[in-house]
VOPAGU-2260 file (C-alpha; in pm, 1 decimal, decimal comma):
REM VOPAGU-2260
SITE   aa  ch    i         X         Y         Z
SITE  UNK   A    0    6781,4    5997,2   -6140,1
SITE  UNK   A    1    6663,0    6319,7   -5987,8
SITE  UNK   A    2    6869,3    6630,7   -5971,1
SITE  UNK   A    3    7026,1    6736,4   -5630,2
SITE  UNK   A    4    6810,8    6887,0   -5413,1
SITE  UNK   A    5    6844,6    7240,5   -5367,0
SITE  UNK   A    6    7015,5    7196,2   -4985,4
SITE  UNK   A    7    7279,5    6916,3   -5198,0
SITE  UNK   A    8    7135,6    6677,4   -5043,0
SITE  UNK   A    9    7046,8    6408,7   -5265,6
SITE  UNK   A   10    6985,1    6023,4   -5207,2
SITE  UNK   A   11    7049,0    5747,2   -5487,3
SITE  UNK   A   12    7057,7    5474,8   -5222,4
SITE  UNK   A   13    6933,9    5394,4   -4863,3
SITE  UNK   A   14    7283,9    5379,7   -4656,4
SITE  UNK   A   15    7258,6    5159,4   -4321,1
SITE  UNK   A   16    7194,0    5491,5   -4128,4
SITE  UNK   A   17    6882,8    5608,2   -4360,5
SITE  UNK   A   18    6772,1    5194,0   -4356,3
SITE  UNK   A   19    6734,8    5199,9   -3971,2
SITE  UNK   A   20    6557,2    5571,3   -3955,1
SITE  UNK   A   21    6266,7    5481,3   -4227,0
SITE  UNK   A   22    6198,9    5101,8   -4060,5
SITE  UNK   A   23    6205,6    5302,6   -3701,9
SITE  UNK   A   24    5949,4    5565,6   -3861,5
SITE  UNK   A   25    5742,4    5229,6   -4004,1
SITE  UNK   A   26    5691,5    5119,1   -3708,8
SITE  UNK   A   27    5632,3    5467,1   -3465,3
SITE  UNK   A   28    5356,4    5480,3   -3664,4
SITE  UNK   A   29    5213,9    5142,7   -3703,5
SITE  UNK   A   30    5428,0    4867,1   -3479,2
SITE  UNK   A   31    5364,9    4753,0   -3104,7
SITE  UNK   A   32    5557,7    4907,9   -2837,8
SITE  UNK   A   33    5789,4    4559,9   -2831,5
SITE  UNK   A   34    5909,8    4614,0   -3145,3
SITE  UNK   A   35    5962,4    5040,7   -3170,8
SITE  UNK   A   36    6192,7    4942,8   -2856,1
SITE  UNK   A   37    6359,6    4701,9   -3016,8
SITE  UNK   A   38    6408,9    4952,5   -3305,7
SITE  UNK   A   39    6488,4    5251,9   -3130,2
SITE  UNK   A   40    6768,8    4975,2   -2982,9
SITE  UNK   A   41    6853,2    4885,9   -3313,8
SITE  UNK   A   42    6872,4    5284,1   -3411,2
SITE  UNK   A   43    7087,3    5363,4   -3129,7
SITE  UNK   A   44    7368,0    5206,6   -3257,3
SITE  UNK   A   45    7361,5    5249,3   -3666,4
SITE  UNK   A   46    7131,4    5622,0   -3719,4
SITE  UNK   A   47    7267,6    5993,3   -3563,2
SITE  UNK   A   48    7086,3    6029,3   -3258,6
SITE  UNK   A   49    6979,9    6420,0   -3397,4
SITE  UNK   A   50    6764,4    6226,8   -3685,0
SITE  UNK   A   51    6646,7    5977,2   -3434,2
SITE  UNK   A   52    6523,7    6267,6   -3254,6
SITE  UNK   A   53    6328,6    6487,5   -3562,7
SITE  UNK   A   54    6189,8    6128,6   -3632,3
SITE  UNK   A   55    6046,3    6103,0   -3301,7
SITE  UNK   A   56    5928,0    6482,5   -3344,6
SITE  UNK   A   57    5757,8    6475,0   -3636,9
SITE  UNK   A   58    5560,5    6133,7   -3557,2
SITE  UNK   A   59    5318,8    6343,1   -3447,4
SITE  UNK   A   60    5219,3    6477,6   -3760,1
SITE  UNK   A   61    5208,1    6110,5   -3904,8
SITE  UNK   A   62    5066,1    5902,0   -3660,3
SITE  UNK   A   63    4966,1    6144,8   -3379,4
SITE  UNK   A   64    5091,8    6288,5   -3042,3
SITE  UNK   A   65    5018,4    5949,8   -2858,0
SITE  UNK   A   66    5259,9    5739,2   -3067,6
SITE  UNK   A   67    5480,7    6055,9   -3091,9
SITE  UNK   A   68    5501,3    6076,3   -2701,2
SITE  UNK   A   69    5544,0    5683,5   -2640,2
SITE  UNK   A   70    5836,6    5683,2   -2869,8
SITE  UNK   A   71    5996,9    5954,6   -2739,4
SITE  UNK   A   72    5918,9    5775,3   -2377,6
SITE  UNK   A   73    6147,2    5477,3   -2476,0
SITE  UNK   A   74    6385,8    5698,2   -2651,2
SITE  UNK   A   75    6503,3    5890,7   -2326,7
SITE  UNK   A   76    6558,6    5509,5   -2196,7
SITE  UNK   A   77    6866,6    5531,7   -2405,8
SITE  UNK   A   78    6866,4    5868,8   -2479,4
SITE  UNK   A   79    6806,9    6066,8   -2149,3
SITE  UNK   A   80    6935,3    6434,6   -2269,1
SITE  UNK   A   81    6837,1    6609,6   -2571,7
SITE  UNK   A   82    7104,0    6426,4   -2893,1
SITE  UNK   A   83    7121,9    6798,9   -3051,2
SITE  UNK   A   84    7117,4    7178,3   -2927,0
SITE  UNK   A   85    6718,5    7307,5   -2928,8
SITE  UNK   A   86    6753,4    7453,9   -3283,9
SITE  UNK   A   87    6430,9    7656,1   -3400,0
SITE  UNK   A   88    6294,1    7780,6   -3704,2
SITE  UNK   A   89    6359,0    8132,0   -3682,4
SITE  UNK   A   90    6042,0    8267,8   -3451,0
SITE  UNK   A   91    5794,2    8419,8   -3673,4
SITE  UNK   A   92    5917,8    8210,6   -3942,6
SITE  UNK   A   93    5742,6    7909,4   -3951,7
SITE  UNK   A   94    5515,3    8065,9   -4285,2
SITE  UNK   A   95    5780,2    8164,9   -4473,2
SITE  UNK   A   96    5950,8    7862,6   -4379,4
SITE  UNK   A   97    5632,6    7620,5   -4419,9
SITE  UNK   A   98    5563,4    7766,5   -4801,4
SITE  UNK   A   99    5932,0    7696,0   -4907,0
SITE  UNK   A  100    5965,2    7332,9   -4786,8
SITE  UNK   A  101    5584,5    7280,7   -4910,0
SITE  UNK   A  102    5733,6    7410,2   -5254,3
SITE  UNK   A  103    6003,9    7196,4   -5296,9
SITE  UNK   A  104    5853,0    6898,4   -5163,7
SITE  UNK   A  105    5492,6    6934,4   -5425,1
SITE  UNK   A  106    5660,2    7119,4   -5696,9
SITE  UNK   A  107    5431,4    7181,0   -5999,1
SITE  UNK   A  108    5172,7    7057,7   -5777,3
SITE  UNK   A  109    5244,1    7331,8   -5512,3
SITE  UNK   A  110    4946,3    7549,6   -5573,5
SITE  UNK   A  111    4682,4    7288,5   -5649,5
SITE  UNK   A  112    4779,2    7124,4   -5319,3
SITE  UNK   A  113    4714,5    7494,9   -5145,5
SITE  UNK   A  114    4384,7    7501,2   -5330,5
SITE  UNK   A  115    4280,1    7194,6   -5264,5
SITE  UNK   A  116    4343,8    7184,5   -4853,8
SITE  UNK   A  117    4232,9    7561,1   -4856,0
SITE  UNK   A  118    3883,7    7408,6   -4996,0
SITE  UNK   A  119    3850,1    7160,9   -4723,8
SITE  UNK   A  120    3890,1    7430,7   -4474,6
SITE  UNK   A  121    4135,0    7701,2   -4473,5
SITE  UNK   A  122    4244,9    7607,0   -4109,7
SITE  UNK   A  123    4383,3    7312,3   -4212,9
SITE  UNK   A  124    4563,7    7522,3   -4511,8
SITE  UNK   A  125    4741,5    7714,6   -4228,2
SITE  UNK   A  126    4827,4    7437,3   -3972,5
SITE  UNK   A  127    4963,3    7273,2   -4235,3
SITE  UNK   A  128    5214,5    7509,8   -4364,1
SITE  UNK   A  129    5282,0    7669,3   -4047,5
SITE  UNK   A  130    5303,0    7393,2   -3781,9
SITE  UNK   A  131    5342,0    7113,3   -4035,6
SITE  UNK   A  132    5589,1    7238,5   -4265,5
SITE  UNK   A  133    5703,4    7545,9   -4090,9
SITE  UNK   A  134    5765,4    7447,6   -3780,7
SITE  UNK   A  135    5849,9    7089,2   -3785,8
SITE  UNK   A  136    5972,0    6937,4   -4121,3
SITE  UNK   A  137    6162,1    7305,1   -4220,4
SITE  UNK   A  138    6442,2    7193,3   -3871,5
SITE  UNK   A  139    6763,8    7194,8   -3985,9
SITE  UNK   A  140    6873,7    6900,1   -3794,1
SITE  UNK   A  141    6742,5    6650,6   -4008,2
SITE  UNK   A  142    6734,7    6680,4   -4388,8
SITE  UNK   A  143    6461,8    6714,0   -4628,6
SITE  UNK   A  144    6505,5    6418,6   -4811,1
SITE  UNK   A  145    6541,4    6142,5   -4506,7
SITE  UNK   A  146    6209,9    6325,7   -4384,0
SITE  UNK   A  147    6028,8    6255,5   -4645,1
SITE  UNK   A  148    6177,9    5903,7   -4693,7
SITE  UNK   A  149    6074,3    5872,4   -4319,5
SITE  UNK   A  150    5698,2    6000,4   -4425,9
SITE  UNK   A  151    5652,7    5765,7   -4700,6
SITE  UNK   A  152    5772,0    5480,9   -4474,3
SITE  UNK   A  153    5433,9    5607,7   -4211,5
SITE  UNK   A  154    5199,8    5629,8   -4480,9
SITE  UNK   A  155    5260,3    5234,5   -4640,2
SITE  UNK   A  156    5281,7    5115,2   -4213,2
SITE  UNK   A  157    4907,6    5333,7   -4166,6
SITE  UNK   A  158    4794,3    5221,9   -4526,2
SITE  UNK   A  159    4721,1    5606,3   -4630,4
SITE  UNK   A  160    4775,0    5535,6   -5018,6
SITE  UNK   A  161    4669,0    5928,2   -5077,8
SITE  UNK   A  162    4959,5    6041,1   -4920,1
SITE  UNK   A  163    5175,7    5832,5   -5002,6
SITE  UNK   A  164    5113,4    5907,3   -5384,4
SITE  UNK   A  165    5152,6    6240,5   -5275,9
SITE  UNK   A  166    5523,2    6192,2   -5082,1
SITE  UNK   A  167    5646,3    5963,4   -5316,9
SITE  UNK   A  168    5644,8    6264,5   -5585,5
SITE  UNK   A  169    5767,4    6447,3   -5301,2
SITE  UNK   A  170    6063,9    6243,7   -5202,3
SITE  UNK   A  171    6172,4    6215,4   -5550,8
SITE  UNK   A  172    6128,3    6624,9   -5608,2
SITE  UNK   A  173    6380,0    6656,7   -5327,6
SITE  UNK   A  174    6662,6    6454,5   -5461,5
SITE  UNK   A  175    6582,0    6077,1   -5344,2
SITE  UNK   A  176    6650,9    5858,8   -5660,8
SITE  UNK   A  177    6447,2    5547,2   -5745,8
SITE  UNK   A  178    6684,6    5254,2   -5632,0
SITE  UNK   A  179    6650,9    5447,8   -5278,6
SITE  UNK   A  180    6288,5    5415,5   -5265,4
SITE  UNK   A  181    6287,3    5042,7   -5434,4
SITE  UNK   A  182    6540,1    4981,7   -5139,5
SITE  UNK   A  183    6263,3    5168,5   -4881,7
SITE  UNK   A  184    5934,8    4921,1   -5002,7
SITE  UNK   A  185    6216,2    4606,1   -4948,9
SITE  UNK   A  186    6332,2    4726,6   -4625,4
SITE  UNK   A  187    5982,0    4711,5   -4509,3
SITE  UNK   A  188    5920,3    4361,5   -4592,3
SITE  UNK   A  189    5908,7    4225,8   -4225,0
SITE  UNK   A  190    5797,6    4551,5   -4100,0
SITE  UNK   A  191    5446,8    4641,0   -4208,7
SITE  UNK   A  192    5179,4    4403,8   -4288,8
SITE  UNK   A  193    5172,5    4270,4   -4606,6
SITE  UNK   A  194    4865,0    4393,9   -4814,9
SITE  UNK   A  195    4961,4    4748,0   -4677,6
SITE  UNK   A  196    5341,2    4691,6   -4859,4
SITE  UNK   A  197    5162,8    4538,5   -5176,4
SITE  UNK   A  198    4984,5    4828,8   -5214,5
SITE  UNK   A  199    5241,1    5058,7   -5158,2
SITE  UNK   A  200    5506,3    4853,9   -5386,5
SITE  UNK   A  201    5253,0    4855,1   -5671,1
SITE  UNK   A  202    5192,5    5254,3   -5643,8
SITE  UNK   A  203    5554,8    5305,2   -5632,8
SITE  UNK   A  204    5646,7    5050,1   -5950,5
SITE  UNK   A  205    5343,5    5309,8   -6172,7
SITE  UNK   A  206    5488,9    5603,3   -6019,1
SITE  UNK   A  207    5828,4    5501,6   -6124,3
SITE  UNK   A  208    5730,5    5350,1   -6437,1
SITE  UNK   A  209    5524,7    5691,2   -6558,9
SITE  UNK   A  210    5871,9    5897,2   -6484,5
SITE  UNK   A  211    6063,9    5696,4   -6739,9
């Protein structure tokens, strides 16, 4: 099992909450309309409507602003006012802020990921810490490890195997423990097509597998 993650956040298991937020993320980023309404439904009624909301937020980094805003559409259906007072990163923060959660999330891998993105352009290297990090995945109202539990669950519905190598590491360097993520990949089962989930499930059984 992991340690706890520095915040003390730490998840050995998905509870019915954290099972309804990462299908709900699946699907903002790779279902039909039909079925994120049905979810966000589904969501209403089992998940905090503050994580519902991050969710919705930081779609856009995951599947874009046009998935981002059509969930977010449907969630003010139910929803209509804000679930959570406007909490910021502190202004001027978002660096400081970006290069922390980036830390914790890559670990030993921290500074060959800032190399690496840095090489591909160093725009990208900012925007990512900064907007990406900084001022989206560092809000308090939602915590580190259901985000990236939530990120991992985008990257098997989109099929984007490099990041999902990538988060998987990361969810488990911020305190999510491997029955959790086992419990994520069979959660998905009827949620994201099937050669996308065998992928994902066999990535996940190496990763696993190489940590014991």
């Amino acid at each position: 099992m992991p340690s706890a993650a520095p915040n003390g956040v730490a998840l050995s298991y998905l509870d019915d909450a954290t099972r309804s937020l990462v299908r709900l993320s699946a699907l903002l980023a790779g279902g039909t309309e039909h079925r994120i309404r049905d979810a966000l439904q589904l969501a209403y009624a089992a998940t905090p409507h503050a994580w519902i909301e991050e969710l919705l937020l930081q779609t856009y980094l995951f599947a874009g602003f046009p998935r981002a805003l059509n969930g977010m559409r449907e969630w003010r259906r139910l929803c209509p006012q804000p679930a959570a007072p406007l909490l910021d990163v502190d202004a001027g923060g978002e660096r400081a802020a970006g290069e922390a959660t980036c830390a914790r999330v890559y670990g030993s891998m921290y500074e060959r990921l800032r190399v690496n993105i840095r090489t591909l352009h160093p725009l990208l290297d900012d925007w990512m810490i900064d907007e990406g990090y900084g001022k989206v995945l560092s809000r308090p109202q939602l915590d580190l490890p259901r985000r990236e539990l939530c990120i991992v669950a985008a990257c098997v519905a989109t099929g984007q195997d490099r990041q999902l190598q990538s988060h998987l590491h990361g969810a488990r360097n911020v305190g999510v423990g491997s029955v959790a993520l086992a419990e994520l990949m069979e959660s998905l089962s009827d949620v994201v097509p099937a050669p996308y989930l065998s992928r994902a499930t066999r990535l996940w059984n190496r990763i696993r597998n190489d940590v014991h």
